[in-house]
C-alpha positions as CSV (number, residue, x, y, z in Angstrom):
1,X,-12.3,28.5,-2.2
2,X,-12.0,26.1,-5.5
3,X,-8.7,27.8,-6.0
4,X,-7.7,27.4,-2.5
5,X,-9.1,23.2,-2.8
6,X,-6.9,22.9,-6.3
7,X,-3.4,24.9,-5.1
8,X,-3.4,22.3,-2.0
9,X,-4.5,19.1,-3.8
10,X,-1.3,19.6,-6.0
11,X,0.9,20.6,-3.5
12,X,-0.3,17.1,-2.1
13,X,0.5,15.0,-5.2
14,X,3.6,17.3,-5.8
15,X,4.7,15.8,-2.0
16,X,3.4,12.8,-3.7
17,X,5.5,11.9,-6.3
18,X,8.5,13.5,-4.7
19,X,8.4,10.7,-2.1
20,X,8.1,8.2,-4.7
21,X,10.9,9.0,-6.8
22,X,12.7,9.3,-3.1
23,X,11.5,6.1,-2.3
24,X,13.4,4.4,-5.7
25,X,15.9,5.7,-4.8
26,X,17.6,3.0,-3.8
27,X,20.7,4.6,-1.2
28,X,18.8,6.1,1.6
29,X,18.3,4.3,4.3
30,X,16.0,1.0,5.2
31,X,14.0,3.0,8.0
32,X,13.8,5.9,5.9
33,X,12.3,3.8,3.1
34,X,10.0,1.7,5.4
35,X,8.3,4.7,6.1
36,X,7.6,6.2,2.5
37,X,6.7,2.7,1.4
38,X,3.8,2.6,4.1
39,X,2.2,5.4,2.6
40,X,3.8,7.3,-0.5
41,X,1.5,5.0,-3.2
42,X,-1.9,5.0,-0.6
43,X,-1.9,8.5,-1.0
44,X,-2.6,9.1,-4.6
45,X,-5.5,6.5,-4.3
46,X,-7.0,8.1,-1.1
47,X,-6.7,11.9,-3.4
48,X,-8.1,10.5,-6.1
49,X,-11.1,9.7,-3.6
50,X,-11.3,13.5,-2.6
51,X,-11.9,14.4,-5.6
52,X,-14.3,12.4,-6.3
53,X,-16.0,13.8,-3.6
54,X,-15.7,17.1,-4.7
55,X,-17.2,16.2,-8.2
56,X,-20.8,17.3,-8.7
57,X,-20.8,16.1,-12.1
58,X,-23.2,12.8,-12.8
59,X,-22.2,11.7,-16.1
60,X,-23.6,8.2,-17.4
61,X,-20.9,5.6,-16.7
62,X,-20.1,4.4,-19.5
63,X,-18.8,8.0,-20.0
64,X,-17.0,8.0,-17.0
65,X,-15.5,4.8,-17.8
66,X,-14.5,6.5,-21.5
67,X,-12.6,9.6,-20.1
68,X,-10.9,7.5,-17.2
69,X,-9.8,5.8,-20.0
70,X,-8.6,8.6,-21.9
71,X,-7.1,10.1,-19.0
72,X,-5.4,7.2,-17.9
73,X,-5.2,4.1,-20.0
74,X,-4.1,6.1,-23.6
75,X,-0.8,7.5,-21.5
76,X,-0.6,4.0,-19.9
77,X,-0.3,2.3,-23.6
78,X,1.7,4.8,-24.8
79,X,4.5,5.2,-21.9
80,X,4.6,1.7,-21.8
81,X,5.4,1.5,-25.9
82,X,8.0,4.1,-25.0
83,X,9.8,2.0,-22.1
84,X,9.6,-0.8,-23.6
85,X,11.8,0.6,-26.5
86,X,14.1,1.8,-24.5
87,X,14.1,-1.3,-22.6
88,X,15.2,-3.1,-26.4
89,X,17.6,-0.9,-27.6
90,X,19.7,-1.5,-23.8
91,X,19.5,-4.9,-24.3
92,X,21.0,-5.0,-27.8
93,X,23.4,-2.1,-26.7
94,X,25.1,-4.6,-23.5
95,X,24.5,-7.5,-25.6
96,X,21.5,-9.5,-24.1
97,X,18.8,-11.3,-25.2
98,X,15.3,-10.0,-25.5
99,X,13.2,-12.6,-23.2
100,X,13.0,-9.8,-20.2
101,X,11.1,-7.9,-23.2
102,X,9.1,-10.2,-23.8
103,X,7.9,-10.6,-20.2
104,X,7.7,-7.4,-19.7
105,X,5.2,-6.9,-22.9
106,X,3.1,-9.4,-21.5
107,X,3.2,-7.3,-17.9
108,X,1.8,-4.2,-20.0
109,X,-1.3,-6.6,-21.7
110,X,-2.1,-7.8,-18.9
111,X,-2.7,-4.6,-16.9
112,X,-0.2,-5.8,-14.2
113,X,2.1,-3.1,-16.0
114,X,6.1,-3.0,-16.0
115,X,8.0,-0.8,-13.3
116,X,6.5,2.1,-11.7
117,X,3.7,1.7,-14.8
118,X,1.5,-1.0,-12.5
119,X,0.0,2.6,-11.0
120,X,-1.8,3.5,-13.9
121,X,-3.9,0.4,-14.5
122,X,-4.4,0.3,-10.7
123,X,-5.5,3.9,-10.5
124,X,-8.1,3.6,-13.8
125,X,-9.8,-0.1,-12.4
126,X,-9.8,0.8,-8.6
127,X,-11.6,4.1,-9.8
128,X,-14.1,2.9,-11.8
129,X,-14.8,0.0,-9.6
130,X,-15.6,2.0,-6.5
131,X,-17.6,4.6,-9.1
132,X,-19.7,1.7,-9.4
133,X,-20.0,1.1,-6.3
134,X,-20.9,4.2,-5.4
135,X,-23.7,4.2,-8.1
136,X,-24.7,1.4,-6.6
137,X,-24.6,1.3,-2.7
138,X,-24.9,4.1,-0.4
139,X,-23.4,5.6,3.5
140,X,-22.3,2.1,5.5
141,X,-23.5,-0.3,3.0
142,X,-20.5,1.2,0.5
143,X,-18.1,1.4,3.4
144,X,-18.8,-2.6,4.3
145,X,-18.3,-3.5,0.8
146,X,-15.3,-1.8,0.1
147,X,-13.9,-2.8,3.9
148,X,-15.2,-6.5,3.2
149,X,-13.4,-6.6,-0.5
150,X,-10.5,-5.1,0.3
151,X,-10.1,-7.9,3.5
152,X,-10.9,-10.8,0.9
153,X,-8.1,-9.8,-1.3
154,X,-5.6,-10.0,1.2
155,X,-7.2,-12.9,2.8
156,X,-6.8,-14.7,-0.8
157,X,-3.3,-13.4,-1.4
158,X,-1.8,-15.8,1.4
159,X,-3.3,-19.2,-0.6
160,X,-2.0,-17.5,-4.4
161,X,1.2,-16.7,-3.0
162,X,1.5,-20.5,-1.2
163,X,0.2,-22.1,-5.2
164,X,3.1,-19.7,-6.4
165,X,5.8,-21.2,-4.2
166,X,7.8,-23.4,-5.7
167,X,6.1,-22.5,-9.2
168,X,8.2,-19.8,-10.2
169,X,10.1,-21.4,-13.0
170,X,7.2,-22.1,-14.9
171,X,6.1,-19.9,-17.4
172,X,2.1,-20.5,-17.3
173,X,2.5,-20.3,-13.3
174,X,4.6,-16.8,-13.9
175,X,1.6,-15.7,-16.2
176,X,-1.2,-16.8,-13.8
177,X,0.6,-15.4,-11.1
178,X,1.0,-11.7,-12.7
179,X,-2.9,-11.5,-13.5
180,X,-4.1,-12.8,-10.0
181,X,-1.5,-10.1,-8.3
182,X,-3.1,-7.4,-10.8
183,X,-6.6,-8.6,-9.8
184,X,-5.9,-8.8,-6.3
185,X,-4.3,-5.3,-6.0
186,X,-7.8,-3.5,-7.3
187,X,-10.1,-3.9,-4.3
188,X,-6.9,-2.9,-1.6
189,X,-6.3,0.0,-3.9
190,X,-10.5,0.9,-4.4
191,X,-10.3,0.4,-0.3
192,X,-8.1,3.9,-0.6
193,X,-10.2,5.5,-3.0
194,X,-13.0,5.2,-0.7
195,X,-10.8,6.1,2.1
196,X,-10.4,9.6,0.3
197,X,-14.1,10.2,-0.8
198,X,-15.2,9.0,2.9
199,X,-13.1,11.9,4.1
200,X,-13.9,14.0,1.2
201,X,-18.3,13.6,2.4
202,X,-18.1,14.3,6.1
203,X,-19.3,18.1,6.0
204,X,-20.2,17.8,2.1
205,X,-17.8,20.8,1.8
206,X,-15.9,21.0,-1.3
207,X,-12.7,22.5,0.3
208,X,-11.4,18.9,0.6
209,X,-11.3,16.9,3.9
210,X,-14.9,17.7,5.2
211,X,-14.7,17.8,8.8
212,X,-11.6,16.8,9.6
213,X,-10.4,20.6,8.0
214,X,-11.7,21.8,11.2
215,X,-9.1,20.8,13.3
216,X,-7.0,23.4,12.1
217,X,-10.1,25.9,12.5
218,X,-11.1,24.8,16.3
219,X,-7.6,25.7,17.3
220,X,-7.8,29.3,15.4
221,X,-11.5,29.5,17.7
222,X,-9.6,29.1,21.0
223,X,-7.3,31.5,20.3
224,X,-9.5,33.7,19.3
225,X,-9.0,33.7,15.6
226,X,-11.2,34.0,12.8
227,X,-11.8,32.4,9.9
228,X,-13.2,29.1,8.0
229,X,-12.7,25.4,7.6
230,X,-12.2,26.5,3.8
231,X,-10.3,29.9,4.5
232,X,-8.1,29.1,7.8
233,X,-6.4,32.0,9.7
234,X,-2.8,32.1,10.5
235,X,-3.8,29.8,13.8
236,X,-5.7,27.5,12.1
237,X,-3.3,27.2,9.2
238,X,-0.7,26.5,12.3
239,X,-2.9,23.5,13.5
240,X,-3.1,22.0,10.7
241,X,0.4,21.9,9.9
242,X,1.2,20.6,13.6
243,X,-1.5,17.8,12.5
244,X,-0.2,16.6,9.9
245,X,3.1,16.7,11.3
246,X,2.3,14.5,14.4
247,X,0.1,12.2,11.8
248,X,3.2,11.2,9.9
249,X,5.2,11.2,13.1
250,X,2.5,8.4,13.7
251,X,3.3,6.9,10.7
252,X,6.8,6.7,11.2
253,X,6.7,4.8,14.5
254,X,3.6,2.5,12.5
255,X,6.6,2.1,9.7
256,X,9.4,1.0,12.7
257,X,7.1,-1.8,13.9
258,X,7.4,-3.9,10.6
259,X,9.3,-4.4,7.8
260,X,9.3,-3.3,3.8
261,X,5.8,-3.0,2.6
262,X,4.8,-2.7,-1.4
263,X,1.8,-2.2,-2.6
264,X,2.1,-3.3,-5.9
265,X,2.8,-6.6,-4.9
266,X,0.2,-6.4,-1.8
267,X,3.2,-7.1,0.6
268,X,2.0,-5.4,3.5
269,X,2.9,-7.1,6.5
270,X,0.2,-7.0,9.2
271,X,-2.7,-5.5,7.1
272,X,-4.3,-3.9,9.9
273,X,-0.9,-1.8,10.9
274,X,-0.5,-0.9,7.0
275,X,-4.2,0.3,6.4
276,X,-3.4,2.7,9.7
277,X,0.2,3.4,8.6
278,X,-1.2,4.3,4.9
279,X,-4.2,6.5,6.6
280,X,-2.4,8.7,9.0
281,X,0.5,9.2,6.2
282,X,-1.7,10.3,3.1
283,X,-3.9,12.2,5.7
284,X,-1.0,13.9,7.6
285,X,0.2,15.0,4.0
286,X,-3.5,16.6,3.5
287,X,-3.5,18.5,6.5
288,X,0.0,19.6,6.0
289,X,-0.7,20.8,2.6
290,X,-3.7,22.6,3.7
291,X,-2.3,24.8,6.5
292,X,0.2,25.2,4.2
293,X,-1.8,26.5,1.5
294,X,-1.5,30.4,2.3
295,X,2.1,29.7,0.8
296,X,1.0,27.9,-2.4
297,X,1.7,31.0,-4.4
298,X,5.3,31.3,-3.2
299,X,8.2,29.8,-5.1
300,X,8.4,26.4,-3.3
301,X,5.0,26.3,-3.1
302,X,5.0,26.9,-7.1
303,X,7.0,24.3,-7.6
304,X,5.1,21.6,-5.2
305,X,2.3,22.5,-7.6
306,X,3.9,21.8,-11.0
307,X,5.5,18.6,-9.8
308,X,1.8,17.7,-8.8
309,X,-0.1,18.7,-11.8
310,X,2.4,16.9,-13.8
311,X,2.9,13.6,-11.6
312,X,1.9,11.4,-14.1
313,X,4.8,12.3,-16.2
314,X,7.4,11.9,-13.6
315,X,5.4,9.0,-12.5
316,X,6.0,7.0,-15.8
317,X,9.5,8.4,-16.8
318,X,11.8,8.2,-14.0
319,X,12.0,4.7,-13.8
320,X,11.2,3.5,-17.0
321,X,12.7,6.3,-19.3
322,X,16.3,5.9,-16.9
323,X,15.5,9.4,-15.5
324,X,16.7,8.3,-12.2
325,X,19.6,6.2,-13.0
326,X,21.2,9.2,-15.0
327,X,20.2,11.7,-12.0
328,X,22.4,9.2,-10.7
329,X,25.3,9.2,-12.2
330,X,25.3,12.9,-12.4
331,X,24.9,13.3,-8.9
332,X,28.4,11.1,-8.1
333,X,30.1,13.2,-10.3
334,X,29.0,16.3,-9.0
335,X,29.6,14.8,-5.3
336,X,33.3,14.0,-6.6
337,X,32.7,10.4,-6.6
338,X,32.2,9.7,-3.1
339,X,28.6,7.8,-2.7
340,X,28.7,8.0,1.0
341,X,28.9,12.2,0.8
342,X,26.3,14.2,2.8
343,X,24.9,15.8,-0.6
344,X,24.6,12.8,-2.9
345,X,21.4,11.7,-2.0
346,X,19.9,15.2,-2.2
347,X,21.9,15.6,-5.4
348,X,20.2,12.8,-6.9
349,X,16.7,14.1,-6.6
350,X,17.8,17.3,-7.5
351,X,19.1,16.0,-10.7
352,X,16.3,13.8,-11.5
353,X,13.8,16.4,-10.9
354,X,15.8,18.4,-13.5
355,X,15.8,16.2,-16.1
356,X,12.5,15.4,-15.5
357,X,11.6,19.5,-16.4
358,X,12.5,19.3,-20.4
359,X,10.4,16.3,-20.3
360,X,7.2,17.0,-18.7
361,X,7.1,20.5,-21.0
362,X,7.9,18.2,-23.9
363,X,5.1,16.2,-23.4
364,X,2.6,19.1,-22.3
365,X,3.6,21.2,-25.3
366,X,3.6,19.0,-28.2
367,X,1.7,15.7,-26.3
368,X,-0.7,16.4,-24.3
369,X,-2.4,13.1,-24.3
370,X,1.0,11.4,-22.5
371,X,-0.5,13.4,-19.7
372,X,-4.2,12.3,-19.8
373,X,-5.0,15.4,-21.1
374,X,-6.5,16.2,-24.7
375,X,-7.8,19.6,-26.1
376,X,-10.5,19.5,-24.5
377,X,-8.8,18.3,-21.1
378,X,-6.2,20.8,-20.7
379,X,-7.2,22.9,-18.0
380,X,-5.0,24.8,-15.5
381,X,-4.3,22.0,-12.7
382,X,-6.2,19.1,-14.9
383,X,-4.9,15.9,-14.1
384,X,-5.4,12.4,-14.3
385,X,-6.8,12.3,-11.1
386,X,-9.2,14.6,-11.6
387,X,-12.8,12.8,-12.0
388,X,-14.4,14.6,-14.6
């Protein structure tokens, strides 16, 4: 079963991160985007919540604060270092001067975090802030505090982003602006995390989604299968996949009633249509993952797998190391120049995802901290979202 709960909890994040470095990628389509943007970041918050879940472990909390830190904040400081070097020696390469640099150092201090980087500080404070919450409060009372925070955030980005207006040439407002966005972020993001663990408690079971893994199961029933919430037959593996398919269907008509939505910078539109956008999207992935799961030992499902365990990587070099730009640029020359050709837009993830391979076994072989991971943390299917 624990095998069966880890093989489709990194297909998940491997769906993950493939959607994000899709979503960057700046030539497919508005609609197409709207939708991933609605629920492609949500979905590693809500994981990270089923974990949780799953975690039996108690440690003190400053101990859990000192691992999530390991885990998270050490690659964060060190991948932005690395971007940030890159980001120097392209400005003295086309000539330019070194005040984006500059602002961009200060993103990193302050935890608001350059590029695709804001994830990491948003992942380790939305963690450890609902962990001690969940120390704290218990059932409903958690739930109202997390619903209730999350609400004031957004409530209080309208008035910041009204001070902003008209303030964006100065520098103090610039900086003030940054570290309210950063702090504002946290409880929408813990909102998730809370999401995931909610789902994560409904039938206590470890397997992953509780309760709602029996949807997939009741179908298998009526048809007079057998099997387990945690071990599906080939009927309840179906259901599943037909649930999670008609979820993201639901999240694709949620994506075509607004516009572009970011979660980094808390522009979600109607917050009420996002929250339910972002649910049915990172659970329709979940369920899909899940009745998918018999195949996780297959080659594609293999893959789904690596690219999960090692999201973290991709996560912090595609954008900021130019993984994605030179994916890119290899993908028009292998389309023969034409950027309006069926296969360049596959042909740039494809790319990407290759260059992205040397990499992430560079970094596991010879670095494993870049990957939250340390001697001691460098178990098969470890991750940074793994609460332990």
């Amino acid at each position: 079963m624990e095998k069966e709960r880890i093989a489709y909890m990194d297909m998940a994040r491997g769906i993950g991160i493939l959607l994000v470095v899709m979503g960057h990628v700046e030539f497919y389509s508005l609609s197409l985007r709207r939708w991933l943007s609605l629920f492609h970041m949500p979905l590693f918050f809500l994981l990270s919540g089923v974990l949780a879940a799953g975690d039996s472990q108690r440690r003190p909390f400053g101990e859990y604060v000192r691992r999530r830190a390991r885990r998270i904040m050490i690659p964060y400081g060190i991948f932005s270092a690395l971007t940030l070097g890159v980001e120097i020696l392209w400005a003295l390469w086309r000539g330019r001067e070194l005040a984006d640099v500059a602002w961009y150092l200060y993103q990193t201090l302050c935890l608001q975090g350059f590029s695709a980087l804001w994830f990491l500080p948003a992942l380790f404070l939305s963690q450890t802030a609902f962990e001690g919450l969940r120390r704290l409060l218990k059932g409903p009372a958690l739930g109202a505090v997390l619903l209730a925070g999350a609400g004031a955030a957004l409530w209080l980005k309208g008035p910041e982003a009204l001070w902003y207006l008209g303030r964006e040439d100065q520098l103090w407002a610039r900086m003030l602006h940054e570290i309210f966005e950063m702090l504002l972020r946290v409880p929408v993001c813990t909102g998730f995390v809370g999401l995931g663990y909610g789902l994560g408690r409904l039938s206590g079971l470890r397997y992953g989604l509780g309760k709602l893994s029996g949807l997939g199961y009741g179908l298998g029933r009526l048809s007079g299968q057998t099997g387990s919430p945690a071990s599906p037959s080939a009927a309840g593996c179906a259901g599943r996949v037909l649930a999670g398919c008609a979820l993201l269907g639901l999240t694709a008509w949620i994506a075509g009633q607004g516009e572009m939505t970011d979660l980094r910078s808390l522009t979600l539109g109607n917050p009420l249509l996002y929250g339910a956008g972002a649910a049915a999207g990172s659970v329709g992935v979940l369920l899909l993952c899940q009745g998918l799961a018999p195949l996780a030992g297959t080659l594609p499902g293999r893959f789904l797998r690596y690219l999960g365990v090692n999201s973290l990587t991709i996560m912090a070099t595609h954008l900021g190391l130019r993984v994605l730009s030179t994916g890119s640029k290899l993908a028009l020359w292998a389309g023969g120049g034409d950027p309006e050709g069926f296969w360049w837009k596959p042909l740039i993830l494809g790319f990407t995802l290759l260059l992205e391979i040397p990499l992430i076994e560079a970094v596991n072989r010879w670095f494993p901290l870049l990957a939250g991971r340390g001697r001691a943390l460098s178990g098969g299917g470890a991750s940074q979202f793994d609460h332990r």
